[in-house]
N, C-alpha and C positions, 0 to 999 in steps of 0.2 A: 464485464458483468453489467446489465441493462437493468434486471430486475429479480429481486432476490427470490421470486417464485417461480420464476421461469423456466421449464425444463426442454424446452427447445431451442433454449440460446444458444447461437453460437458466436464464438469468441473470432472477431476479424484481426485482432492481429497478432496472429501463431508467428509469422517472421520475425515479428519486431519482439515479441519475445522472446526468440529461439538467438536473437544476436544479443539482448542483453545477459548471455551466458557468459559474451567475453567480458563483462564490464565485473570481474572478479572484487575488484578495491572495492566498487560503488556495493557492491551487491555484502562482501565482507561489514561496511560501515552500517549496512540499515539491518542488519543481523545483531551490530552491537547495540542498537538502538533497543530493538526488540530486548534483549539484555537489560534491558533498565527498568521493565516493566517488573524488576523482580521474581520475576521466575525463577522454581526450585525444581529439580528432578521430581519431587511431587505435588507439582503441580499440574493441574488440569488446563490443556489450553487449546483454543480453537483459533486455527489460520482459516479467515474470513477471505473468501477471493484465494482459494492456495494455488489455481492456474496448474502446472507442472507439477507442484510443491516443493520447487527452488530452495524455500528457506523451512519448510515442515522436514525436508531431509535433511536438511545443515542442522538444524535440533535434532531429530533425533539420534543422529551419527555424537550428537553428545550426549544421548540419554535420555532425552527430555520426551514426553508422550505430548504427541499433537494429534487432534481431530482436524480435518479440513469440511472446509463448507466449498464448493463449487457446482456453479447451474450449468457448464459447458458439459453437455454429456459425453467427447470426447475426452476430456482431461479428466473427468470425475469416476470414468473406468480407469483409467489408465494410474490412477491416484489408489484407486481399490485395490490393483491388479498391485500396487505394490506397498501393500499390506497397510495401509493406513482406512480409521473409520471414517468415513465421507457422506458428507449430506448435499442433498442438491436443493433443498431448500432449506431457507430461514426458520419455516416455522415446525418444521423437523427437528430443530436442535432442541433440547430440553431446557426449560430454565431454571435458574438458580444454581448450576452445575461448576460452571469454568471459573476457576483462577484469574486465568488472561486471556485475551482476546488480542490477536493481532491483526492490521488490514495494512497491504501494500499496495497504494495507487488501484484503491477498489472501491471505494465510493464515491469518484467521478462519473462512473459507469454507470450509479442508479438512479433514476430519474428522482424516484422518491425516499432522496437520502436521508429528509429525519423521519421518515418512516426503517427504515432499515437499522438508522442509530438506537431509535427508542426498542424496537424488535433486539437489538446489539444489547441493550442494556439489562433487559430480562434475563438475560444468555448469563451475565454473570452475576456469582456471587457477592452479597454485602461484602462493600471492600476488593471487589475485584478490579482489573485496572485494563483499561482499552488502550491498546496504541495504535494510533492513525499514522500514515504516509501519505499524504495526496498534492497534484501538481497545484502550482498558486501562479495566481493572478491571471484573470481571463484577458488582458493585453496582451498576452503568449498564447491565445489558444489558434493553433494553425491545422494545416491540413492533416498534421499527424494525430493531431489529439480527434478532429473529424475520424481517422482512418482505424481509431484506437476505440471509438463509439465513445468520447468521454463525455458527458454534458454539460460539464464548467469546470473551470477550477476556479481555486478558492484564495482568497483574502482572510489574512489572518483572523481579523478581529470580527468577521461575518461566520468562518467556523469555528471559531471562541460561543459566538450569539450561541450556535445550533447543537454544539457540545453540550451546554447549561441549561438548553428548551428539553434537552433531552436527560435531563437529571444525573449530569456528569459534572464534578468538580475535577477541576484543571490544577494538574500538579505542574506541567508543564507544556509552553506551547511556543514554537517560532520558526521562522523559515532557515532553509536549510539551501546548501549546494549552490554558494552565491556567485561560484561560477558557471554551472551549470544556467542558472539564469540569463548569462551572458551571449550564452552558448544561443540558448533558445530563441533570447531576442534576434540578434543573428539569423538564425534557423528562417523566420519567421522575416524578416527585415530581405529575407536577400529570395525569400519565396521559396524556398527549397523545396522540392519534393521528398515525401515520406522514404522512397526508396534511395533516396541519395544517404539517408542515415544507414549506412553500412559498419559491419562487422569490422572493418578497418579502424572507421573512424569512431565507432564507441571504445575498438581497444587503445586507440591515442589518447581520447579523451579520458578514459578509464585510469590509464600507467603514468601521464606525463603531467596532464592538469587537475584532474578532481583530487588529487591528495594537496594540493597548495588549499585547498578549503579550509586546512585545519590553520592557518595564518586568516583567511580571508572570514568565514562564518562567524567566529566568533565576534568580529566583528559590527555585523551587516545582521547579524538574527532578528532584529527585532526590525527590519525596514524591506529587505529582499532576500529572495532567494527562489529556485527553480522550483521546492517544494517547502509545504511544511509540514510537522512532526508535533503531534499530541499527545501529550501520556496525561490519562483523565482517571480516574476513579470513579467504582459507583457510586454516587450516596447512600 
C-alpha cells in the first residue's frame, strides 16, 4: 500500500504474501497481539491494509465484525466477494466510528505516513485504540523490503515521535521477533535474493525458531527486534 487514496495500486508482492500463509505460529502470535487492543464481539473494528484479509477472517471465524480498508483493487474485490465491508480509500471510512483499528506491516508502504496516522486517528472513537506492526530499523532494509514497495522502516523512539505528532497516547510500544531480526541481518549480510525467501524456509523459520522468541523478546524488547508493535490510544 503506497498511498491510502490510491485506486490504481497495485500490490507487488502477491508471492511473498501468498508464502507467508505457511508461517501459521508467526501469523497465530500477531492475531494475539491484535487481542490486546481489547476488543469485544461489539466492537466496531477496521483492518487497515486487510491485503487477502488473512487476519479480518481469523476474527471473524471468532465472531468479531471487521471492516477492511484496501486500495489494491484486486484484493479489495476479492475481500467484497467474501462478504466483508471494504473501502479503498482512507477518506471513505467515516469518522468517529471504530473501536479498534488494526495495521499489519502497512504503513511502510505509505509515503505520507503521518498523513495516514492523523487520517487513522479521525477513524476512531474517543478512547479508541490503534495497533501498529511494522518492520524496524532501516539497516535491514534489502531488496525484499525494495520488491515489497516499503519506504522505511522504523526505529522505535522515531515512531514513538510520530504516534504523539499524531495525537496518540502510547499504552504500549517495543520491538518484537528478536530472532527474526537475526534472520534479516543474515538475509541482508549474505545478499540474498527476494525469491530465495521460499515457502520452505518461512515454514522452518515459522515451526522450529520464531517460537524460542518467547525466551529471547522478552528480553531484547526495548533494544531489537525484526519489527515493532504499538498499542496507542486516541486522546
Amino acid at each position: 500500500m503506497s498511498n491510502t487514496t490510491n485506486e490504481t495500486f497495485s500490490y507487488t508482492g502477491g508471492a511473498a504474501l501468498e508464502n507467508m500463509n505457511e508461517a501459521v505460529r508467526y501469523n497465530q502470535a500477531l492475531l494475539n497481539l491484535i487481542y490486546r487492543t481489547d476488543i469485544t464481539k461489539t466492537s466496531r473494528i477496521l483492518d487497515f491494509g486487510a491485503g487477502m484479509g488473512t487476519f479480518s477472517k481469523l476474527l471473524r471465524e471468532e465472531g468479531y465484525k471487521v471492516d477492511c480498508l484496501e486500495v489494491d483493487p484486486t484484493e479489495s474485490a476479492y475481500l467484497r466477494g467474501a462478504g466483508f465491508t471494504v473501502f479503498e480509500n482512507l477518506l471513505e471510512v467515516p469518522d468517529g466510528v471504530y473501536d479498534s483499528i488494526y495495521s499489519l506491516n502497512v504503513l511502510e508502504h505509505i509515503e505520507d505516513h503521518a498523513g495516514a496516522l492523523s487520517e487513522l486517528q479521525k477513524k476512531l472513537k474517543v478512547g479508541g485504540r490503534l495497533f501498529l506492526y511494522v518492520p524496524a530499523f532501516q539497516s535491514l532494509y534489502s531488496e525484499f523490503d525494495a520488491m515489497l514497495g516499503h519506504f522505511r522502516r522504523y526505529k522505535l523512539s522515531d515512531l514513538q515521535t510520530l504516534l504523539e505528532a499524531s495525537h496518540f497516547s502510547i499504552l504500549d510500544i517495543r520491538y518484537y521477533d528478536t530472532l527474526g531480526f537475526l534472520a534479516a541481518y543474515m538475509f541482508k549480510l549474505l545478499r540474498s535474493k527476494p525469491e530465495q525467501v521460499t515457502r520452505r524456509k518461512i515454514w522452518i523459520f515459522d515451526r522450529l525458531i520464531f517460537p524460542c522468541n518467547r525466551i529471547f523478546d522478552p528480553l531484547f524488547r526495548r533494544w531489537f527486534g525484526k519489527n515493532i508493535f504499538a498499542l496507542c490510544i486516541k486522546k
